[in-house]
Biopython code that builds the backbone (N, CA, C, O; Angstrom):
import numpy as np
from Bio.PDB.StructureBuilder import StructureBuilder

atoms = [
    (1, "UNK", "N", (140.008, 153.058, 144.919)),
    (1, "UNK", "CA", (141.401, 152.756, 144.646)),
    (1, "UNK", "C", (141.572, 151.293, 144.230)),
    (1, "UNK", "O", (142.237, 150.887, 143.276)),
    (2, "UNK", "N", (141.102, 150.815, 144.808)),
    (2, "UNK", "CA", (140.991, 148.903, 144.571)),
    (2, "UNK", "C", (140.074, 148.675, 143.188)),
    (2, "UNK", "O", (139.900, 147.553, 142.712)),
    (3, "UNK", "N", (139.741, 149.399, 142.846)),
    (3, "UNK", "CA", (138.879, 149.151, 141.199)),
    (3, "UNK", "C", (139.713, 149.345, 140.201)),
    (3, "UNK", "O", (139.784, 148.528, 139.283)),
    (4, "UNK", "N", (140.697, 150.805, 140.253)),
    (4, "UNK", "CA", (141.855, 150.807, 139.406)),
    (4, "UNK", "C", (142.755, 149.738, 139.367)),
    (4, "UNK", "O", (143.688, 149.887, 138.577)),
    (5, "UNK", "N", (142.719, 148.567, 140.091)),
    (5, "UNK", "CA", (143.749, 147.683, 139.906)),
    (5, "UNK", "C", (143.042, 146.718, 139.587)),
    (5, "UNK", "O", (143.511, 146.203, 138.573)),
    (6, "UNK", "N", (141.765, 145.991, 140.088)),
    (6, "UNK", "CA", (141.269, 144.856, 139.867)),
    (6, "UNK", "C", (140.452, 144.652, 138.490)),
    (6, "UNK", "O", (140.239, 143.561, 137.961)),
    (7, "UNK", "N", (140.054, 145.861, 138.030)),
    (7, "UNK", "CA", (139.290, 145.861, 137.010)),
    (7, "UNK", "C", (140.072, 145.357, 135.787)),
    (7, "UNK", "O", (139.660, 144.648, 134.870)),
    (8, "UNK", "N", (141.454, 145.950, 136.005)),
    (8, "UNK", "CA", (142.184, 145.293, 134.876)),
    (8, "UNK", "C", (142.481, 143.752, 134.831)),
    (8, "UNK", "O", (142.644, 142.967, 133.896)),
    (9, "UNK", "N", (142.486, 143.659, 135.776)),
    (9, "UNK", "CA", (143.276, 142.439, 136.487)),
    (9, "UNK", "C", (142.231, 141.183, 136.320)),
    (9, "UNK", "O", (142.527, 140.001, 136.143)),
    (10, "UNK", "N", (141.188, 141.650, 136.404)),
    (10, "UNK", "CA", (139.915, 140.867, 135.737)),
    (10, "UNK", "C", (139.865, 140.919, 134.410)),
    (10, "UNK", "O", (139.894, 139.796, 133.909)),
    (11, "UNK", "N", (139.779, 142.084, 133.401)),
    (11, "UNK", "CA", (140.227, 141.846, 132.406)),
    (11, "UNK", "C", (140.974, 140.943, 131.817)),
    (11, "UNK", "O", (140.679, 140.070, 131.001)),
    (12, "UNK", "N", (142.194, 141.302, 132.415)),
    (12, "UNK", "CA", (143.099, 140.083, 132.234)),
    (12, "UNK", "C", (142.986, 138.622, 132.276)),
    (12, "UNK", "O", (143.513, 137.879, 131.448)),
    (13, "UNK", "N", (142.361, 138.283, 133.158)),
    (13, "UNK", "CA", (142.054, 137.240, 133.197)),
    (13, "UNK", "C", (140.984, 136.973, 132.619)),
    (13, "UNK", "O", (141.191, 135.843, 132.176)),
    (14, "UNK", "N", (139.691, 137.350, 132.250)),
    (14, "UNK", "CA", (138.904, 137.187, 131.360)),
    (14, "UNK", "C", (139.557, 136.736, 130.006)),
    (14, "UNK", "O", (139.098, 135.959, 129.169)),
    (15, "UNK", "N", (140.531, 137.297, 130.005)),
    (15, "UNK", "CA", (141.256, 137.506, 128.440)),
    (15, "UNK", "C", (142.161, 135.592, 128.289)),
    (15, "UNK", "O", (142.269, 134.770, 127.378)),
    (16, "UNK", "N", (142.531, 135.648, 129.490)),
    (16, "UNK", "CA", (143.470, 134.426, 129.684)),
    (16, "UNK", "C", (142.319, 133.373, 129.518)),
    (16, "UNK", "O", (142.203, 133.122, 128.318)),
    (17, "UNK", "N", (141.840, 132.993, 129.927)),
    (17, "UNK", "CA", (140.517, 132.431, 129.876)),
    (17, "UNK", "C", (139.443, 131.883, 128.523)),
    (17, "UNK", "O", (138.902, 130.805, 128.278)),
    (18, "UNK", "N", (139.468, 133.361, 127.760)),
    (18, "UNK", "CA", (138.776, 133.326, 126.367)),
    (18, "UNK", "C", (140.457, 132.754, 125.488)),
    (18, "UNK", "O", (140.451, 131.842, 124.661)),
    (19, "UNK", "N", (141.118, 133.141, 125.699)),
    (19, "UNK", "CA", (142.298, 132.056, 124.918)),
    (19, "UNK", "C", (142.829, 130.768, 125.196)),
    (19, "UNK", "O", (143.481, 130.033, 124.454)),
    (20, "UNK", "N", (142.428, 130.585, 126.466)),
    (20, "UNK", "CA", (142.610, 129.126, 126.957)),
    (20, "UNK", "C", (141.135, 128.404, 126.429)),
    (20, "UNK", "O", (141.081, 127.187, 126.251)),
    (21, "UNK", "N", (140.550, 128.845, 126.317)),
    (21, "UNK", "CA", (138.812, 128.521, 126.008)),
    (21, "UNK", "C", (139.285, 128.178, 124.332)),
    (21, "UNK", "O", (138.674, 127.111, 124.258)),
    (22, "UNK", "N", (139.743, 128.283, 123.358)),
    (22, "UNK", "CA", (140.143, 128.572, 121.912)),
    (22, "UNK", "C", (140.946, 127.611, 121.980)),
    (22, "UNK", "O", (140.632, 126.653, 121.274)),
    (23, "UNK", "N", (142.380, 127.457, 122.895)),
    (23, "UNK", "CA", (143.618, 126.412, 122.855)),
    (23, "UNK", "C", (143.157, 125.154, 123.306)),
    (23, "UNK", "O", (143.944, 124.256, 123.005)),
    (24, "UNK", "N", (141.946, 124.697, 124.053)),
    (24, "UNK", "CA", (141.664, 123.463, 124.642)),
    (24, "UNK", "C", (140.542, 123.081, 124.120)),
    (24, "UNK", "O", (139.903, 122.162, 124.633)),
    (25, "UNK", "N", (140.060, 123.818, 122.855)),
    (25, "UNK", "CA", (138.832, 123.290, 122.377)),
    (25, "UNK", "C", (139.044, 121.793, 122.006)),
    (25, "UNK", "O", (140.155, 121.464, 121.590)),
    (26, "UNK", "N", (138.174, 120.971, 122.112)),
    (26, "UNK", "CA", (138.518, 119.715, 121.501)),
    (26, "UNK", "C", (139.624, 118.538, 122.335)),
    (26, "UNK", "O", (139.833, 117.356, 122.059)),
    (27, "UNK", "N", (140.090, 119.236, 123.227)),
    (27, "UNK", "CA", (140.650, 118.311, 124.294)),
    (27, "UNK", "C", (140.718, 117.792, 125.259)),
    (27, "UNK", "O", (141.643, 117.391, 125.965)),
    (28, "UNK", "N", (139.435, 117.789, 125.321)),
    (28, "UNK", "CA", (138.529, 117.509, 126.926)),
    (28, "UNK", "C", (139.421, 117.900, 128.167)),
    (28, "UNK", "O", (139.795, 116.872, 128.731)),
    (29, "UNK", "N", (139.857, 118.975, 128.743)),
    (29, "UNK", "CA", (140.160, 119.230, 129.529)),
    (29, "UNK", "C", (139.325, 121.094, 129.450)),
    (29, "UNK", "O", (138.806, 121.769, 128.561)),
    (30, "UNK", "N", (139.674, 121.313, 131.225)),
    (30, "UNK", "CA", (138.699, 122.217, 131.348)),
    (30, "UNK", "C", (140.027, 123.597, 131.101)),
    (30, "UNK", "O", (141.142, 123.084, 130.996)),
    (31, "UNK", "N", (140.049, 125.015, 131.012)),
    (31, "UNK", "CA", (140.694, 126.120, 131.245)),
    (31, "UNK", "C", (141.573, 126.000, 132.234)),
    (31, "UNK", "O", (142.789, 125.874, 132.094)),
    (32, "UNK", "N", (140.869, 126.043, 133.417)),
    (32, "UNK", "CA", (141.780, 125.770, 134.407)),
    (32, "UNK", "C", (143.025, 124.372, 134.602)),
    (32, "UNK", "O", (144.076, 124.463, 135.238)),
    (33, "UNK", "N", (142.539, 123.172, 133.878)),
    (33, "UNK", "CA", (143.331, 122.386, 133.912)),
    (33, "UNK", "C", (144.509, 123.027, 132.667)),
    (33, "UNK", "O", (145.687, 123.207, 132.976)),
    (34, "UNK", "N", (144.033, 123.291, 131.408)),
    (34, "UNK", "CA", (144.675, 124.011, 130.507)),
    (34, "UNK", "C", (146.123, 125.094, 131.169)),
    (34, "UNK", "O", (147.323, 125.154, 130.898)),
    (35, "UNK", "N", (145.599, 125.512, 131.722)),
    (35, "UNK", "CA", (146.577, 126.744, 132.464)),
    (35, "UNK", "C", (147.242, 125.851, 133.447)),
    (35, "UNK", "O", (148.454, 126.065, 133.456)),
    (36, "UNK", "N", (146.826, 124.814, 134.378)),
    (36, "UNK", "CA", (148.171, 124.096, 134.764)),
    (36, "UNK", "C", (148.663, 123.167, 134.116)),
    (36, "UNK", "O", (149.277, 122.228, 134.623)),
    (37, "UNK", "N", (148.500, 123.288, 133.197)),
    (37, "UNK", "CA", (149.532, 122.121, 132.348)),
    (37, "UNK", "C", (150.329, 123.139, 131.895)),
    (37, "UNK", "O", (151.486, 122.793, 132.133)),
    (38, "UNK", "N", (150.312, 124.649, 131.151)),
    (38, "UNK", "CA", (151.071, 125.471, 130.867)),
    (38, "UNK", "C", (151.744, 126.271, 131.894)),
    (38, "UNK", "O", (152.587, 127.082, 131.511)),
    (39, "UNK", "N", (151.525, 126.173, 132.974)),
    (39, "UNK", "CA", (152.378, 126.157, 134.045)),
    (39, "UNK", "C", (153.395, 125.329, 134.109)),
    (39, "UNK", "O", (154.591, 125.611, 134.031)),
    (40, "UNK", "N", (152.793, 124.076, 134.285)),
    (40, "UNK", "CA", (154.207, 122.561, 134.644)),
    (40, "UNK", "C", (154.999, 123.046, 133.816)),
    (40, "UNK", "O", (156.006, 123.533, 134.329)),
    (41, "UNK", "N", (154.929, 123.099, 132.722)),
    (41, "UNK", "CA", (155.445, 123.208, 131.427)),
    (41, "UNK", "C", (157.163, 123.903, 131.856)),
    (41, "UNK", "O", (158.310, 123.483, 131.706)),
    (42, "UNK", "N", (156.547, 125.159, 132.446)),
    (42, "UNK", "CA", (157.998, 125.736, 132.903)),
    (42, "UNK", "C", (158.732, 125.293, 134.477)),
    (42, "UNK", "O", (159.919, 125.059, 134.704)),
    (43, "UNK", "N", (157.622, 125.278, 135.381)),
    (43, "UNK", "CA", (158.174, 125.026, 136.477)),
    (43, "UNK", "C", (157.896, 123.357, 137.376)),
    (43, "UNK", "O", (157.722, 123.086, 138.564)),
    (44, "UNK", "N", (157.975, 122.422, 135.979)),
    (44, "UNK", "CA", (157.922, 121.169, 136.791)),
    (44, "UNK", "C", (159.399, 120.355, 137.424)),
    (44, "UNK", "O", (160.478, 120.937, 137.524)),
    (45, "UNK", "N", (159.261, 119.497, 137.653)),
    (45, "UNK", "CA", (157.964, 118.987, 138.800)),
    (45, "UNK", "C", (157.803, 119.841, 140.086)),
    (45, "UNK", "O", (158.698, 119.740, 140.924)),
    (46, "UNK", "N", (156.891, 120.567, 140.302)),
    (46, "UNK", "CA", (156.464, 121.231, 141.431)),
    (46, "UNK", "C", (155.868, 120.610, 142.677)),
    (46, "UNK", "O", (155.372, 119.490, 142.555)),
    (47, "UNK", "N", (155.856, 121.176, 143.812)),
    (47, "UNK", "CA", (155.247, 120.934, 144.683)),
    (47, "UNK", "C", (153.603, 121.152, 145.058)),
    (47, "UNK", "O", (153.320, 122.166, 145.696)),
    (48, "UNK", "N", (152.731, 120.402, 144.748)),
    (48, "UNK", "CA", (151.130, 120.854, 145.471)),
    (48, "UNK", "C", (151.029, 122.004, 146.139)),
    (48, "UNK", "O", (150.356, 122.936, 145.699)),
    (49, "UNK", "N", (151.592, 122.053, 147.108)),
    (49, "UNK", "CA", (151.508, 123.466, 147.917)),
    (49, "UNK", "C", (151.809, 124.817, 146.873)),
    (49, "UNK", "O", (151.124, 125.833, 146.749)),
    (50, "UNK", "N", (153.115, 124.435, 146.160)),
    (50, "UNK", "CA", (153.509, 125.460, 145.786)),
    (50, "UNK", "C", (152.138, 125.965, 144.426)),
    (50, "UNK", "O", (151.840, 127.104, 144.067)),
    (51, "UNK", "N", (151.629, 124.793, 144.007)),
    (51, "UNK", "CA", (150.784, 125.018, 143.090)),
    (51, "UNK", "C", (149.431, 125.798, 143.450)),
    (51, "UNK", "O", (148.723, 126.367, 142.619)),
    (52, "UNK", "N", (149.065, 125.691, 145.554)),
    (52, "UNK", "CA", (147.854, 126.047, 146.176)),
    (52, "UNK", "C", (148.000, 127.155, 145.590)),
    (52, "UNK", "O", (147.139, 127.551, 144.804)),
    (53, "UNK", "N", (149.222, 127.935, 145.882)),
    (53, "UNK", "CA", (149.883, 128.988, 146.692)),
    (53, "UNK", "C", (149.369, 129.541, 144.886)),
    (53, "UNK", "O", (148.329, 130.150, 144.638)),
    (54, "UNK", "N", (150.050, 129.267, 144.213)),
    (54, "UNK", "CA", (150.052, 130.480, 143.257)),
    (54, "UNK", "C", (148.873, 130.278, 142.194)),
    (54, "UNK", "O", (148.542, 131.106, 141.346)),
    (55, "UNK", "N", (148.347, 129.111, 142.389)),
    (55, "UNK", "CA", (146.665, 129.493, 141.212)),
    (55, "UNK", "C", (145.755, 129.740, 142.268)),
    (55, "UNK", "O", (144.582, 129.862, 141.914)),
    (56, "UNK", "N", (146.090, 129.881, 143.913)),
    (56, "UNK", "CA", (145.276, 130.286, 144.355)),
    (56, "UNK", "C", (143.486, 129.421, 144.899)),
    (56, "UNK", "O", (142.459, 129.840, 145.433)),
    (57, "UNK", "N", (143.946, 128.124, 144.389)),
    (57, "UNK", "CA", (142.761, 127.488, 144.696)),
    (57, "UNK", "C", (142.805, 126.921, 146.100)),
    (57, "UNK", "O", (143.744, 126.985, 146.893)),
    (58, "UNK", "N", (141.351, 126.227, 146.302)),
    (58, "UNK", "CA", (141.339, 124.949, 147.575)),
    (58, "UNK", "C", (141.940, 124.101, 147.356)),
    (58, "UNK", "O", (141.826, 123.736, 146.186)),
    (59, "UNK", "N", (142.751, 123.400, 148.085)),
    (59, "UNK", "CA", (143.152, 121.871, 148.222)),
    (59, "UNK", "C", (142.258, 121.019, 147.231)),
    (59, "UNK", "O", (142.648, 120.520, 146.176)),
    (60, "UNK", "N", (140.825, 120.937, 147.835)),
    (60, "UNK", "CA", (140.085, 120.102, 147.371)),
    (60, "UNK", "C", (140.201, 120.355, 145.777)),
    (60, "UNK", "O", (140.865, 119.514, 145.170)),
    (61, "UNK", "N", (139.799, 121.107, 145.241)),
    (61, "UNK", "CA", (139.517, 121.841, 144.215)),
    (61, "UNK", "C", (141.202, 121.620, 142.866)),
    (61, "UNK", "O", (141.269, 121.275, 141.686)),
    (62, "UNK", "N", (142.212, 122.025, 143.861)),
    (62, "UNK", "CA", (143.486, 121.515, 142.769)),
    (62, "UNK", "C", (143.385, 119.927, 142.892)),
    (62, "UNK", "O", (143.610, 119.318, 141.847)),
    (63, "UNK", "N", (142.950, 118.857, 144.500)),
    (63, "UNK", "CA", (143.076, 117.776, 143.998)),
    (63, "UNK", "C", (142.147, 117.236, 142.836)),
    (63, "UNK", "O", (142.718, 116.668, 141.904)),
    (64, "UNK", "N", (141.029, 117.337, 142.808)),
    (64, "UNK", "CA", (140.095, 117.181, 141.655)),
    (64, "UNK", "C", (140.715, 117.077, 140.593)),
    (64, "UNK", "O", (140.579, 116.020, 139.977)),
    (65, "UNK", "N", (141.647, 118.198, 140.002)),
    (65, "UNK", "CA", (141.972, 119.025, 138.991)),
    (65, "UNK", "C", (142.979, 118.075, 138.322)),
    (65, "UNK", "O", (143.127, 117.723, 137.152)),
    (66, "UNK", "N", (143.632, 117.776, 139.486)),
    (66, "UNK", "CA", (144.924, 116.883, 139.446)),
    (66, "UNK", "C", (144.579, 115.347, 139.436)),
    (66, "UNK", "O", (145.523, 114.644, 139.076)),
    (67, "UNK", "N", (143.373, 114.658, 139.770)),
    (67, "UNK", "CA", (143.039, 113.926, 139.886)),
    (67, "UNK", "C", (142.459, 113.650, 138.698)),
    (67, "UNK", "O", (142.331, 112.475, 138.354)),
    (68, "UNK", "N", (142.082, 114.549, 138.005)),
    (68, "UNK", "CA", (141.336, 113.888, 136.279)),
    (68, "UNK", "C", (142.440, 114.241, 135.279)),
    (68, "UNK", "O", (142.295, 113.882, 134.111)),
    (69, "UNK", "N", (143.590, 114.954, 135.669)),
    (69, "UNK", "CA", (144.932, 114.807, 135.016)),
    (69, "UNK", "C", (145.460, 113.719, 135.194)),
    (69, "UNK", "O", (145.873, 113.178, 134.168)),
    (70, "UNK", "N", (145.585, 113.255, 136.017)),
    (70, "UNK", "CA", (146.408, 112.133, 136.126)),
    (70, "UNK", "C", (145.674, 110.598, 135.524)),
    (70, "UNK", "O", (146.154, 109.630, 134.934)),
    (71, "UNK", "N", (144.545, 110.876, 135.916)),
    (71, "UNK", "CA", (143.504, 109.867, 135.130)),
    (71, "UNK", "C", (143.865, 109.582, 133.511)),
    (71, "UNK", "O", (144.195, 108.510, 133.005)),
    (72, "UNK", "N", (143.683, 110.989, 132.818)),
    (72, "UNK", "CA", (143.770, 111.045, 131.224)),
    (72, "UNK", "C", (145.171, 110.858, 131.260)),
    (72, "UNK", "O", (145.462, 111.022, 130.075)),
    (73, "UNK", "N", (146.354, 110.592, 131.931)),
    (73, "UNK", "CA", (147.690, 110.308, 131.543)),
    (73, "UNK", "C", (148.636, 111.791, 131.066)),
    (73, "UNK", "O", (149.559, 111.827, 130.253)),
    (74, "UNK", "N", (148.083, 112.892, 131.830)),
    (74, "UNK", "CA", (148.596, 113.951, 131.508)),
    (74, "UNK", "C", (149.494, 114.497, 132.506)),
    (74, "UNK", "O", (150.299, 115.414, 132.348)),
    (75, "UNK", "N", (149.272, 113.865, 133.489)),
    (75, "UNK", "CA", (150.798, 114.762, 134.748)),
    (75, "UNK", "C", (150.795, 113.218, 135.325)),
    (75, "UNK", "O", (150.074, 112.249, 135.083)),
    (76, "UNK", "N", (152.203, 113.476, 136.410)),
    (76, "UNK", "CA", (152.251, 112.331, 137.262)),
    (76, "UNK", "C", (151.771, 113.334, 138.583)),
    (76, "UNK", "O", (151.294, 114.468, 138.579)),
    (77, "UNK", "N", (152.149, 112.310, 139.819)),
    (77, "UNK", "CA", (152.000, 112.654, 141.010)),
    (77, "UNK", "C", (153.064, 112.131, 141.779)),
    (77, "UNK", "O", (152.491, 111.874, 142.837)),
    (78, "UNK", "N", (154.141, 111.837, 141.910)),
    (78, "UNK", "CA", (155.316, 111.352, 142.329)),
    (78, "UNK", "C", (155.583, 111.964, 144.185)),
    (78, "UNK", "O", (155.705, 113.130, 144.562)),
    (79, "UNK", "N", (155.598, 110.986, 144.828)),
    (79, "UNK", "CA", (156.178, 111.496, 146.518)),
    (79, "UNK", "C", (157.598, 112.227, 146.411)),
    (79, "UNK", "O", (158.695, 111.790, 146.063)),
    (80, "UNK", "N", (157.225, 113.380, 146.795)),
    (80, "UNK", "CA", (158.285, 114.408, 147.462)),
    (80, "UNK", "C", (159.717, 113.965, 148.230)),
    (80, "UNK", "O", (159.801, 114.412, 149.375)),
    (81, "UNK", "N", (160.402, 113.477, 147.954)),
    (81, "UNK", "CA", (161.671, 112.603, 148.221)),
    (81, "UNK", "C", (162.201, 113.709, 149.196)),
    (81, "UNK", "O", (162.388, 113.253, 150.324)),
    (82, "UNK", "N", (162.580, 115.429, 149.026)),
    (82, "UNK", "CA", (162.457, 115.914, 150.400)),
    (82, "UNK", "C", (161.837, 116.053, 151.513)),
    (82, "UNK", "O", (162.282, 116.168, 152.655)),
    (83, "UNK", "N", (160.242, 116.029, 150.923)),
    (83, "UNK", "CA", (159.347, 116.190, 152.081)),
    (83, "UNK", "C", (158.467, 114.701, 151.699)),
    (83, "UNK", "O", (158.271, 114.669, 150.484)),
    (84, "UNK", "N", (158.088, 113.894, 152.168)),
    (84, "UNK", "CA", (157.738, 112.209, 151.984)),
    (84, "UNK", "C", (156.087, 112.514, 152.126)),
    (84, "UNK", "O", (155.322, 111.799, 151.479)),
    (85, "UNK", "N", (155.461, 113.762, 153.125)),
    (85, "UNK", "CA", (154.181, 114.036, 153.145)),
    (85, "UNK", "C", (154.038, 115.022, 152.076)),
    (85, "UNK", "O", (153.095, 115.779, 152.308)),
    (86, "UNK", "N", (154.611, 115.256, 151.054)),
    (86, "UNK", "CA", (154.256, 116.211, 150.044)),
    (86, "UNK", "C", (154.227, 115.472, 148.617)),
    (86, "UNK", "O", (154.634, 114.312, 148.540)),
    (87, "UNK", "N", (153.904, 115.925, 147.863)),
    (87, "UNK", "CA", (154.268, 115.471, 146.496)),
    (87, "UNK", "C", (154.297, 116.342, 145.213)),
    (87, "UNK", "O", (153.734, 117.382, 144.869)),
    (88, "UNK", "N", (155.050, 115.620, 144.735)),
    (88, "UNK", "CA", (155.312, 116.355, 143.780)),
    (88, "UNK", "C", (154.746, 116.549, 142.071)),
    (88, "UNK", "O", (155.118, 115.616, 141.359)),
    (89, "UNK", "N", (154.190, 117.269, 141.592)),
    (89, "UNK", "CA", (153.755, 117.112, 139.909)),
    (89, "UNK", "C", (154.581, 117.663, 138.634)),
    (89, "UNK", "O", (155.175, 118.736, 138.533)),
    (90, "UNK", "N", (154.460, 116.710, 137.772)),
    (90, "UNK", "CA", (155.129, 116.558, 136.529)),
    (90, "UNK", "C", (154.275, 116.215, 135.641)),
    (90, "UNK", "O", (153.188, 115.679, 135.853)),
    (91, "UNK", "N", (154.886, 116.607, 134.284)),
    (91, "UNK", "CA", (154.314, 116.297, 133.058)),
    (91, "UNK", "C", (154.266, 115.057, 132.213)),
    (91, "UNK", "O", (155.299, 115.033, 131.544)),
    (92, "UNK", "N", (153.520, 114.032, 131.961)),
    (92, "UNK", "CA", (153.875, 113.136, 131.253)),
    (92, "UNK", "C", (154.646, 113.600, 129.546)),
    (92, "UNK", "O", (155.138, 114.698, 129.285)),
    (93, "UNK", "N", (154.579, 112.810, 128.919)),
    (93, "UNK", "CA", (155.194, 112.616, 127.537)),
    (93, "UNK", "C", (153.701, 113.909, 126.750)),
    (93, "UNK", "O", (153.761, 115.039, 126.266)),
    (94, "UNK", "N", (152.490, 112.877, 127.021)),
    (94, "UNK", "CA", (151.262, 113.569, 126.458)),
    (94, "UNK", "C", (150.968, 114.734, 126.735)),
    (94, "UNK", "O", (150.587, 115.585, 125.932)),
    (95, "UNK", "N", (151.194, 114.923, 128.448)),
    (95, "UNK", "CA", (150.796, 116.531, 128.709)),
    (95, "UNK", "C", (151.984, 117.310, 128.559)),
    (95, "UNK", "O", (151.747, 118.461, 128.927)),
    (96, "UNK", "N", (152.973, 117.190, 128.236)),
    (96, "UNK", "CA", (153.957, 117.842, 127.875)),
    (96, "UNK", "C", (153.715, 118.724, 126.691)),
    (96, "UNK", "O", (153.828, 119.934, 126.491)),
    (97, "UNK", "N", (153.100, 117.022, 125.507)),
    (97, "UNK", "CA", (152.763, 118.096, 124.368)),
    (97, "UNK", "C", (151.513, 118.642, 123.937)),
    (97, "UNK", "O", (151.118, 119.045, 122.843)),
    (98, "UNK", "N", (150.792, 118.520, 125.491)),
    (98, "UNK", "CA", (149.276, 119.118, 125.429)),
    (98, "UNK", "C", (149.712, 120.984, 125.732)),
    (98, "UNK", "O", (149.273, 121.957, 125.119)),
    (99, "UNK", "N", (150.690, 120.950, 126.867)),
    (99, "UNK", "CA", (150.800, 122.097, 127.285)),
    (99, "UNK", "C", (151.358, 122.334, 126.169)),
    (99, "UNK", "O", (150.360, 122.432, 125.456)),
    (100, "UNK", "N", (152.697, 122.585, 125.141)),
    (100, "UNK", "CA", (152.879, 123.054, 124.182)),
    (100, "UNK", "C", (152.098, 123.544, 123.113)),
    (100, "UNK", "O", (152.483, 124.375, 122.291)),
    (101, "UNK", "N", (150.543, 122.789, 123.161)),
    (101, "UNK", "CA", (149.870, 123.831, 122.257)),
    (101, "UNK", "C", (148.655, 124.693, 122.961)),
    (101, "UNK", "O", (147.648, 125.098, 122.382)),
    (102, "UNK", "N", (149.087, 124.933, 124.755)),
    (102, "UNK", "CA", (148.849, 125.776, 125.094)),
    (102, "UNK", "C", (149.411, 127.114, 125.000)),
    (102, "UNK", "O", (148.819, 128.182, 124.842)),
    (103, "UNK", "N", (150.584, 126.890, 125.116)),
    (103, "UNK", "CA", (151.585, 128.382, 125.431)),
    (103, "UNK", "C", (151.623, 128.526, 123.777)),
    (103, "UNK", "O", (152.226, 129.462, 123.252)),
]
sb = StructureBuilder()
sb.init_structure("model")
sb.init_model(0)
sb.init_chain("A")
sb.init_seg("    ")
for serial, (resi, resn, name, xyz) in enumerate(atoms, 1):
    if name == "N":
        sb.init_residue(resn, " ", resi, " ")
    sb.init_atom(name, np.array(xyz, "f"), 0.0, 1.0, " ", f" {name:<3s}", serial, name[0])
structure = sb.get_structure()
């Protein structure tokens, strides 16, 4: 029963993947960073957590991610003005129009 759903679902994402692989050629960033910049895109500035929560990664693993974004001048990292131990991510000017020739 669990194969009828995941198999596609891998598909799918295989698929997301080989087109993010095509949209980031040449822009030194990896797929996965690719796909959160076309994320921010709609739902910035977000919360870290909220970002664990739905790509599903480690802490460690989104900070990395977020950490060589912010390096190349492509998101900010701004403190969470509701929550002061959280923070929050946004798009710069550049990754704004990096994600645009993602989506």
């Amino acid at each position: 029963m669990a194969l009828k759903y995941l198999s596609p679902l891998h598909r799918s994402t295989r698929q997301i993947s080989i087109y993010l692989e095509g949209k980031m050629a040449g822009f030194d960033i990896t797929t996965g960073e690719g796909h959160l910049l076309s994320f921010l895109k709609s739902y910035e500035p977000c919360p870290v957590a909220d970002l664990i929560r739905v790509f599903g990664l480690k802490k460690s693993t989104l900070t990395g991610m977020l950490d060589r974004l912010v390096d190349k001048g492509l998101v900010t990292r701004d403190v969470n003005e509701q929550d002061r131990r959280s923070f929050l991510i946004g798009l710069t000017a550049a990754g704004r129009e990096l994600a645009g020739l993602v989506n």
